[in-house]
PABALO-231718 format. One line per 3 residues: their letters; for each residue y, z, x of N, C-alpha, C. Coordinates in Angstrom, 1 decimal. Layout:
<atoms>
A) Y/Z/X/Y/Z/X/Y/Z/X ~ ...
</atoms>
This chain:
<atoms>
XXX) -7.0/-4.3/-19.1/-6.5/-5.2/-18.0/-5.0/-5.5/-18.3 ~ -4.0/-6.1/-17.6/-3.2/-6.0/-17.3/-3.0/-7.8/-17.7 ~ -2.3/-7.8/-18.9/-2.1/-9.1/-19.2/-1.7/-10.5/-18.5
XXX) -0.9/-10.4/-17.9/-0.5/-10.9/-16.4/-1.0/-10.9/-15.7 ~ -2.5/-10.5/-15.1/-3.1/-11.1/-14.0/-4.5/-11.6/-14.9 ~ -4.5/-12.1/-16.2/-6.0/-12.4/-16.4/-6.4/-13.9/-15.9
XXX) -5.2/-14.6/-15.2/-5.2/-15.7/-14.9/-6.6/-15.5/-13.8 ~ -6.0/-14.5/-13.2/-6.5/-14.4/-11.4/-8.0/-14.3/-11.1 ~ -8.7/-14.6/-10.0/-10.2/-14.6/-9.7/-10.2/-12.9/-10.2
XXX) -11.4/-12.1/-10.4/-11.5/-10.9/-10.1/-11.4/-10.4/-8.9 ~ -11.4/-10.8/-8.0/-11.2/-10.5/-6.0/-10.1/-10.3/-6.4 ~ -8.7/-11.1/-6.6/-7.3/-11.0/-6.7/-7.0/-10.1/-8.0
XXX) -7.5/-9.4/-9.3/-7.2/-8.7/-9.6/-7.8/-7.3/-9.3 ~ -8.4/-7.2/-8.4/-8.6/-6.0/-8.1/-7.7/-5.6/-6.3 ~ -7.0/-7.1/-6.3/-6.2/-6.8/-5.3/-4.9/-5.9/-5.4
XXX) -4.4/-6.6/-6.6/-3.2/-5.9/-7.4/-3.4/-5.3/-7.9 ~ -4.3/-5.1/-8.4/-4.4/-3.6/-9.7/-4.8/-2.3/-8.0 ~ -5.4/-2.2/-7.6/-5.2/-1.5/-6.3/-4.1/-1.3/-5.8
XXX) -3.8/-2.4/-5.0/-2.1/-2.4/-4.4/-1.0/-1.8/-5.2 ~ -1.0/-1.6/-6.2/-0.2/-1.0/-7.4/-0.7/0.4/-7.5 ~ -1.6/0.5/-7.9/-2.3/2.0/-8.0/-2.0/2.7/-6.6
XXX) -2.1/2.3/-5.6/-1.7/3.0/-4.4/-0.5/3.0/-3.9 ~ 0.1/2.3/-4.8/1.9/2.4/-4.2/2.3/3.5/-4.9 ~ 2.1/3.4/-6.4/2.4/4.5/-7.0/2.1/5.9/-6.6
XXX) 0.6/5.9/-6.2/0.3/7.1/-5.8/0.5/8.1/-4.8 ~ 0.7/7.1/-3.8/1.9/7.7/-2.4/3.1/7.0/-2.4 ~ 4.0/6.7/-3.6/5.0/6.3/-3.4/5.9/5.4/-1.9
XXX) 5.0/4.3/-2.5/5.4/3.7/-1.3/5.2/2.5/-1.9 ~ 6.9/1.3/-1.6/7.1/0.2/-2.2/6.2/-0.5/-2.4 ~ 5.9/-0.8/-3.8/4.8/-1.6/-4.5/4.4/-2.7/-3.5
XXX) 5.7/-3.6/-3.2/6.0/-5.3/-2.9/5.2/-4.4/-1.7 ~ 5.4/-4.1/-0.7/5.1/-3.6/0.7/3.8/-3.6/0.8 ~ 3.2/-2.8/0.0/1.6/-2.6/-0.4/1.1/-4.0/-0.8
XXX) 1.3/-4.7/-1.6/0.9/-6.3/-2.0/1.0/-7.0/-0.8 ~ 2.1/-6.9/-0.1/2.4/-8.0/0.8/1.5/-7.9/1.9 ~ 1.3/-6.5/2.4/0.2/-6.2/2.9/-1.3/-6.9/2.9
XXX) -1.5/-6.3/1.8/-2.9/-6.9/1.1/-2.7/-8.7/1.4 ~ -2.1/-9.2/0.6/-2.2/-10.3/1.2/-1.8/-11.5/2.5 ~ -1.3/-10.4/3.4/-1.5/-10.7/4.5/-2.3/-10.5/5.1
XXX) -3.7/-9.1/5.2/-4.5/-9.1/5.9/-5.5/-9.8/5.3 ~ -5.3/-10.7/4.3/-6.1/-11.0/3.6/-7.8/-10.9/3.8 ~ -8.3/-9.4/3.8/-9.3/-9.2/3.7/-10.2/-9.2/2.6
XXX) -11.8/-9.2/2.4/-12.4/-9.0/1.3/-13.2/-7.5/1.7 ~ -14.1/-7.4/0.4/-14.9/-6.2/0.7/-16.2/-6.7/1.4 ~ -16.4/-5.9/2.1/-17.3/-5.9/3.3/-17.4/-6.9/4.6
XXX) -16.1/-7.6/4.7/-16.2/-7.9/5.4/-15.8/-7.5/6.4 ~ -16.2/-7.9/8.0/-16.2/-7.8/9.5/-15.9/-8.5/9.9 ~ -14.6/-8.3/10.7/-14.1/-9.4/11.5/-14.3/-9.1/13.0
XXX) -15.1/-9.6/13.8/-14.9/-9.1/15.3/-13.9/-9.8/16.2 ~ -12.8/-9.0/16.6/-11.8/-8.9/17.9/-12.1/-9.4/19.2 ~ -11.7/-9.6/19.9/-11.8/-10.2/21.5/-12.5/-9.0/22.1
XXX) -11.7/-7.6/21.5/-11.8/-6.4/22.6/-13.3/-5.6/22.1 ~ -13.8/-6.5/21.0/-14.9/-5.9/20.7/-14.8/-4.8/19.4 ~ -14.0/-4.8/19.2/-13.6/-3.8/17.5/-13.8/-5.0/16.7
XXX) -13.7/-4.5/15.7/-13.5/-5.1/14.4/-12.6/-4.6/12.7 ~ -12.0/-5.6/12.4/-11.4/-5.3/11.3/-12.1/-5.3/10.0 ~ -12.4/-4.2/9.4/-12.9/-4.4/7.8/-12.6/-4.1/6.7
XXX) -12.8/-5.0/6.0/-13.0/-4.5/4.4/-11.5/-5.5/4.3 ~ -11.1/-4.6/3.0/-10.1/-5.7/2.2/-8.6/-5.8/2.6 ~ -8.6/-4.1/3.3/-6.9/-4.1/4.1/-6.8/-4.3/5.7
XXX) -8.7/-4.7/6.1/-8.9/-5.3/7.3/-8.7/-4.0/8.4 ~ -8.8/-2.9/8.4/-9.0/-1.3/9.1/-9.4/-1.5/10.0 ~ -9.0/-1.4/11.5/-9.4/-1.6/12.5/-10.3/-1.0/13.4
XXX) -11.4/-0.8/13.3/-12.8/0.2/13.5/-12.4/1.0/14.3 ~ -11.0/0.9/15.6/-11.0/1.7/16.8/-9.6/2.9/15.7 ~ -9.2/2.6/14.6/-8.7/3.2/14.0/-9.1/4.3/13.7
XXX) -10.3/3.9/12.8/-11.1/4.3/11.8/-12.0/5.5/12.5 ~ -12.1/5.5/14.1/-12.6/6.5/15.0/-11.8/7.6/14.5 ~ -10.0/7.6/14.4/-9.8/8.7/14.8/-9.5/9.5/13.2
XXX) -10.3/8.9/11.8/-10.2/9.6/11.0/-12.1/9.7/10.5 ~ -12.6/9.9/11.7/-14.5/10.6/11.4/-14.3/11.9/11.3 ~ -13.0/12.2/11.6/-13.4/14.3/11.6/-13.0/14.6/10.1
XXX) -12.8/13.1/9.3/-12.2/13.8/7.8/-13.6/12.9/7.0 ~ -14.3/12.7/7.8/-15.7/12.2/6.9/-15.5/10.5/6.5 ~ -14.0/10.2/7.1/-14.1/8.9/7.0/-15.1/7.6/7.5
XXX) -15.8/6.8/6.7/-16.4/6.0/7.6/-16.1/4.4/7.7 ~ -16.3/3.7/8.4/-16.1/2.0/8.3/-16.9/1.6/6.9 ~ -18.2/1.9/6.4/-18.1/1.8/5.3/-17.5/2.3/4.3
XXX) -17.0/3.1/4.4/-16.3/3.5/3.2/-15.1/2.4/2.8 ~ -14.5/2.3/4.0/-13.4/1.4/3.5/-13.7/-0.1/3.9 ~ -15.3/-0.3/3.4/-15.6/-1.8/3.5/-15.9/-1.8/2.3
XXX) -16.4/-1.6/1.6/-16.4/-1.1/-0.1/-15.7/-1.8/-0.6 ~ -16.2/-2.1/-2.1/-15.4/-2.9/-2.6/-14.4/-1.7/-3.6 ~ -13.9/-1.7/-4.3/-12.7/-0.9/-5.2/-11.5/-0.5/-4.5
XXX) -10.8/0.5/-5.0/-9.7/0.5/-4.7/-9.6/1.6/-3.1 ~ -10.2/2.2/-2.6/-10.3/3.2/-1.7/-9.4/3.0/0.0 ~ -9.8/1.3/0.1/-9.3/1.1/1.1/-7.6/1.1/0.6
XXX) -7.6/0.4/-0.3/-6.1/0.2/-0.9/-4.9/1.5/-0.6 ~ -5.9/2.8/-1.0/-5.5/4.3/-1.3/-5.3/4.5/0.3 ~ -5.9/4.2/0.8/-6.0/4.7/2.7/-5.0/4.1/3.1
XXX) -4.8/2.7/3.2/-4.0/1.8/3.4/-2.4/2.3/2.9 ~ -2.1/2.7/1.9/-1.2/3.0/1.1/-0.6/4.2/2.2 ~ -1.7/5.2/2.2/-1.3/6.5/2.1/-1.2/6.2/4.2
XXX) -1.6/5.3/4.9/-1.3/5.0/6.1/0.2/4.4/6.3 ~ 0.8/3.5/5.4/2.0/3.1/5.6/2.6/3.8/5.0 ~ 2.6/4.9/4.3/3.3/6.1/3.9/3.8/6.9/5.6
XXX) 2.8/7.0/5.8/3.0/7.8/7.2/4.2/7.5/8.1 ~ 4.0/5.7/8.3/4.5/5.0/9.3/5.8/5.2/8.9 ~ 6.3/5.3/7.3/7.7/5.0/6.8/8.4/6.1/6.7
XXX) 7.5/7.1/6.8/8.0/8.5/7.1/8.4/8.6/8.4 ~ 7.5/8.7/9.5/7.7/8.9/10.6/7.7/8.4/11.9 ~ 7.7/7.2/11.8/8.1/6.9/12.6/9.2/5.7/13.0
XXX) 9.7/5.0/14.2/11.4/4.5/14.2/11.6/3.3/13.6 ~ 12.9/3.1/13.6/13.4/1.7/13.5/13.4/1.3/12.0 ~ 13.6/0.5/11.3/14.0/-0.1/9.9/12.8/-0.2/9.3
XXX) 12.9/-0.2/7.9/11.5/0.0/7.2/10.6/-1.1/7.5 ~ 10.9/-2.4/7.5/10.0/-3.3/7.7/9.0/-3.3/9.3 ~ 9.8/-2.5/9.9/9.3/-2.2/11.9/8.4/-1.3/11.1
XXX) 8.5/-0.4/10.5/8.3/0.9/10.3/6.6/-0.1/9.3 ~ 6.7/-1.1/8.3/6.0/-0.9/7.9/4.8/-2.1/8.7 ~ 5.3/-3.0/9.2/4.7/-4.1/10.3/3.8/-3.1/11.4
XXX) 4.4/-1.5/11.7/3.3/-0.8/12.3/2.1/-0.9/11.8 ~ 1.5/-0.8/10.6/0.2/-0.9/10.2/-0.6/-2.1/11.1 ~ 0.4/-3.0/11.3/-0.9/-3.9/12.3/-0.6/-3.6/13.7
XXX) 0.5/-3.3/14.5/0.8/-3.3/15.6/2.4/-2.9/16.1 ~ 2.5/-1.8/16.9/3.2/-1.5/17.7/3.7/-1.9/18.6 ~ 3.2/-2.6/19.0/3.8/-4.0/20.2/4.6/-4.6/19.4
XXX) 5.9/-4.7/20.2/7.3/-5.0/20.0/7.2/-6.6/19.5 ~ 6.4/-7.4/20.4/6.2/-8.9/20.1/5.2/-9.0/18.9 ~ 4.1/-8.3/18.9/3.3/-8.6/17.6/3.6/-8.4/16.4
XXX) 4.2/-6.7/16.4/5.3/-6.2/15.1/6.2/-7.4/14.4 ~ 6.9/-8.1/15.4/8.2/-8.8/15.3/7.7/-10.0/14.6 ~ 6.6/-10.4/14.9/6.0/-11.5/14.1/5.1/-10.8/12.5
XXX) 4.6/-10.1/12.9/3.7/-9.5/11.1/5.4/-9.4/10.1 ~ 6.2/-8.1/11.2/7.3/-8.1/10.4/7.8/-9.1/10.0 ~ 8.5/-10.6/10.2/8.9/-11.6/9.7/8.3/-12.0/8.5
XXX) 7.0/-12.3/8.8/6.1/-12.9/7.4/5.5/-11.4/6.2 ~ 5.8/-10.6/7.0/6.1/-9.6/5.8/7.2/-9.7/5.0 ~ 8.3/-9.6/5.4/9.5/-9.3/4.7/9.2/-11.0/3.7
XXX) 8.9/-11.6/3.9/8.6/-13.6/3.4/7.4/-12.8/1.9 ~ 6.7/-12.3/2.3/5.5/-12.2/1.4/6.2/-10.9/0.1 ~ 7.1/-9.9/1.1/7.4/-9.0/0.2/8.4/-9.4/-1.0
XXX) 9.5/-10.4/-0.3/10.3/-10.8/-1.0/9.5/-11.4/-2.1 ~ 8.4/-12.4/-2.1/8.2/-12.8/-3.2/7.4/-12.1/-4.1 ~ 6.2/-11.0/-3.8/6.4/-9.9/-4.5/7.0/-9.3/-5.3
XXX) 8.3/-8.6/-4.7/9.7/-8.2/-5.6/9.9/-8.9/-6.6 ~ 9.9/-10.3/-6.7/10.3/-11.4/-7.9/9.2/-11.0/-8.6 ~ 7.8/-11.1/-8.3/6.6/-11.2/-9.3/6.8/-9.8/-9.9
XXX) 6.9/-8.7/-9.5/7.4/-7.4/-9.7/8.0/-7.2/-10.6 ~ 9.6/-7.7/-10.6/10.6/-7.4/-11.5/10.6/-8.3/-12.5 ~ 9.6/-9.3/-12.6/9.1/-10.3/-13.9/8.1/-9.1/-15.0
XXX) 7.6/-8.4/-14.2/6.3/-7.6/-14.8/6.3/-6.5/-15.1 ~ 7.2/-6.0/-14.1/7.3/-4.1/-14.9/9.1/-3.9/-14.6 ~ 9.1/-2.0/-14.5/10.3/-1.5/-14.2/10.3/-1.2/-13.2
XXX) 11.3/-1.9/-11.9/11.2/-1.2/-10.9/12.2/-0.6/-10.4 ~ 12.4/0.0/-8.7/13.8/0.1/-8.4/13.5/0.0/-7.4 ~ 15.0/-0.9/-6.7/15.5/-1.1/-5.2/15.6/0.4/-4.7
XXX) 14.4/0.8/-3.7/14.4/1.9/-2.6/16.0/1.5/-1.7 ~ 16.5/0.7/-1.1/17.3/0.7/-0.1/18.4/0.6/-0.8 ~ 18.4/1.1/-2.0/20.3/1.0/-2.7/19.8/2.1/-3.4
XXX) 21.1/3.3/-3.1/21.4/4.0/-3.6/22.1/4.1/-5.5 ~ 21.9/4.7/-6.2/22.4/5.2/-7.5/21.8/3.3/-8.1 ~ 20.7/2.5/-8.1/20.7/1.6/-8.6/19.6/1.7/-9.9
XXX) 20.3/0.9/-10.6/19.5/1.1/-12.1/18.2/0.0/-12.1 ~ 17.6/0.7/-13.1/16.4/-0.4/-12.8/16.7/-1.3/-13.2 ~ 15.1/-2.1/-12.8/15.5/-3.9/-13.2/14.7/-4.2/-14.3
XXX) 14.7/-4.4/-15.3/14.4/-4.7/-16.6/12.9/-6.3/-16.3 ~ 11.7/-6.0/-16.9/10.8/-7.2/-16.8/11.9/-8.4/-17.6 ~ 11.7/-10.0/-17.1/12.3/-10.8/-17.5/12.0/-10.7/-19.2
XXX) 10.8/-10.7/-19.6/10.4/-10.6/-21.1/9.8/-9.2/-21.1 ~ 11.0/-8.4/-22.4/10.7/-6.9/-22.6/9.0/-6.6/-22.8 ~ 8.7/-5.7/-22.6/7.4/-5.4/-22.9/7.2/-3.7/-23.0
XXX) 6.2/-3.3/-23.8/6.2/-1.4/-23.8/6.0/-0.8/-22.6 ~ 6.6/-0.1/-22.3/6.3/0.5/-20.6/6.2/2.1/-20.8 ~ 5.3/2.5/-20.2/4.8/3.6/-20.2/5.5/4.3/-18.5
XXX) 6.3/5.5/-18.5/7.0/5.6/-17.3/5.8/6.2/-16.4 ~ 5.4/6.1/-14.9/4.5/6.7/-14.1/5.2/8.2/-13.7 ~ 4.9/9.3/-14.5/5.6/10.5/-13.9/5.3/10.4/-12.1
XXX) 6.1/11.2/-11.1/6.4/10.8/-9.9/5.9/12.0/-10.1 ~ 4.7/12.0/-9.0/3.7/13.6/-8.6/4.8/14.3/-7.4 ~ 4.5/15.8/-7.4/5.2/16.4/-6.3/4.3/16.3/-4.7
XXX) 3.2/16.1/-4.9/2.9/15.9/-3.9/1.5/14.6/-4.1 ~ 1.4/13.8/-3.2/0.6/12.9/-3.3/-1.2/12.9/-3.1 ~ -1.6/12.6/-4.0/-3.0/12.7/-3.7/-3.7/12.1/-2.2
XXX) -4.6/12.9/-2.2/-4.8/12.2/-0.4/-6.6/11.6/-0.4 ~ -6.5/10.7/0.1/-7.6/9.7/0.5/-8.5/10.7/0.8 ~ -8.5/11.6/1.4/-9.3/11.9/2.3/-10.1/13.4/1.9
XXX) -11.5/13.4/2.6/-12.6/14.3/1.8/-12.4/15.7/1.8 ~ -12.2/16.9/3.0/-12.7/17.9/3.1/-10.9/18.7/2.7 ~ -11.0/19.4/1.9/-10.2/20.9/1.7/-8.9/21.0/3.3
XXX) -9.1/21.5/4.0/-8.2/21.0/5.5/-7.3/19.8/5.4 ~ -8.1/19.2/5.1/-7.6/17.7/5.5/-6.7/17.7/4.7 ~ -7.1/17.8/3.5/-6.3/17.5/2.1/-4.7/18.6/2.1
XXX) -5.0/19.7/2.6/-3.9/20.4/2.7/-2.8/20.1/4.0 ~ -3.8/19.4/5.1/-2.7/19.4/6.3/-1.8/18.0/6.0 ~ -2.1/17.1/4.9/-1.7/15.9/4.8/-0.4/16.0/3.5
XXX) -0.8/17.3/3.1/0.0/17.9/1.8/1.5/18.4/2.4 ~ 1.0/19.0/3.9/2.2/19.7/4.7/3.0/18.1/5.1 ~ 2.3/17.3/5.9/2.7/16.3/6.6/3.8/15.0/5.5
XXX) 3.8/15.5/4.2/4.2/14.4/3.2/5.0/15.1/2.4 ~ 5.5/16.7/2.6/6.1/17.0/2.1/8.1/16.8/2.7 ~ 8.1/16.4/3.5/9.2/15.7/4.4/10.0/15.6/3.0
XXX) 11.7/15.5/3.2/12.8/15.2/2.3/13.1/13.9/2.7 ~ 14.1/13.7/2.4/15.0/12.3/2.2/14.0/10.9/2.5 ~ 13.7/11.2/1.1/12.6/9.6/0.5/12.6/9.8/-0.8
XXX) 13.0/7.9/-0.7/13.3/7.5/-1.7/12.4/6.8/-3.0 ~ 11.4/7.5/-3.2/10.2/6.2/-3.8/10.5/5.7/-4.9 ~ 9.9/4.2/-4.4/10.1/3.2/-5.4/9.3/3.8/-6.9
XXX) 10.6/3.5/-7.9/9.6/4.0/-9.5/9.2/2.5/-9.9 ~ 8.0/2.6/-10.8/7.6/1.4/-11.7/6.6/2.1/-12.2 ~ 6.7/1.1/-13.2/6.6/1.3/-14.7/5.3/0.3/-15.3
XXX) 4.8/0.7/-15.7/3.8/-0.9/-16.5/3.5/-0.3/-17.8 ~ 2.7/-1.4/-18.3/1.8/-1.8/-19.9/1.1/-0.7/-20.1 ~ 0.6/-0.3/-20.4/-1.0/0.4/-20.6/-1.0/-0.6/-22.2
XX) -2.8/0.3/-22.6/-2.7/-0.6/-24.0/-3.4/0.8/-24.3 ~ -2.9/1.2/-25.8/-3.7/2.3/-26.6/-5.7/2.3/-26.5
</atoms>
């Protein structure tokens, strides 16, 4: 376990220890992934029912009419109502997508995960960038990270040194999802240039 969160309930350290695990794994800013998480502040197995009759579940809060259009890869609403890190990994590897491909500034780019609507985005996006910022601080207290939006920047050193073990950066990212196809069309879809992913660093213990 990770010295620094033994304070936390177990719910919350399997928030971060996830949110971290899946940032790294699809290289996609740590803070982003956390801030996420605890904005949709979901648990495992829970169902939230919508006005329109969907519902949001589990811990990154997956929105069932979503979750339709990934049944041809064996995805199901339980799976990512489950407790562990899985939804985290989906979740991750979905705002990976958004910050690849599609418009506007990373935070539009990453506020898509809840909505595309210009007015709703504009609001998640606000209290994102609020949650990420503080993030980044708890971040660069804890491990080695780097500023994605600045070029040639050196990392930032934890406030108190600690052993850090470097996360070698994979060439291509491991993918959430079950069947051989899938796994390779998502391999093509993420091989894209000009991205910058966030490095960090943590503890391990022998």
């Amino acid at each position: 376990m990770l010295p620094f969160i033994a304070d936390l309930t177990p719910f919350e350290q399997e928030r971060v220890v996830c949110a971290i695990s899946a940032a790294v794994k699809y290289e996609v800013p740590a803070n982003i992934v956390l801030a996420v998480a605890e904005k949709e502040a979901g648990k495992p197995w829970q169902w939230v029912r919508n006005t329109n009759g969907t519902h949001d579940v589990g811990s990154m809060q997956f929105n069932t009419a979503y979750l339709r259009d990934l049944e041809r890869y064996g995805i199901t609403a339980n799976d990512v109502a489950a407790a562990g890190c899985y939804s985290f990994d989906l979740a991750a590897w979905r705002l990976r997508m958004h910050i690849r491909n599609d418009k506007g500034d990373l935070w539009t780019k990453a506020a898509n995960y809840h909505s595309r609507t210009p007015r709703y985005n504009a609001v998640y996006r606000a209290d994102l960038i609020r949650k990420a910022s503080k993030w980044a601080d708890w971040l660069e207290a804890h491990f080695v990270t780097l500023d994605v939006t600045k070029a040639d920047t050196a990392p930032s050193m934890p406030f108190q040194p600690i052993e850090v073990q470097r996360v070698t950066q994979q060439t291509t990212a491991s993918s959430p999802l079950s069947s051989p196809a899938a796994k390779q069309a998502l391999v093509r879809s993420l091989s894209q240039k000009n991205y910058v992913p966030r490095s960090i660093s943590f503890k391990t213990d022998d």
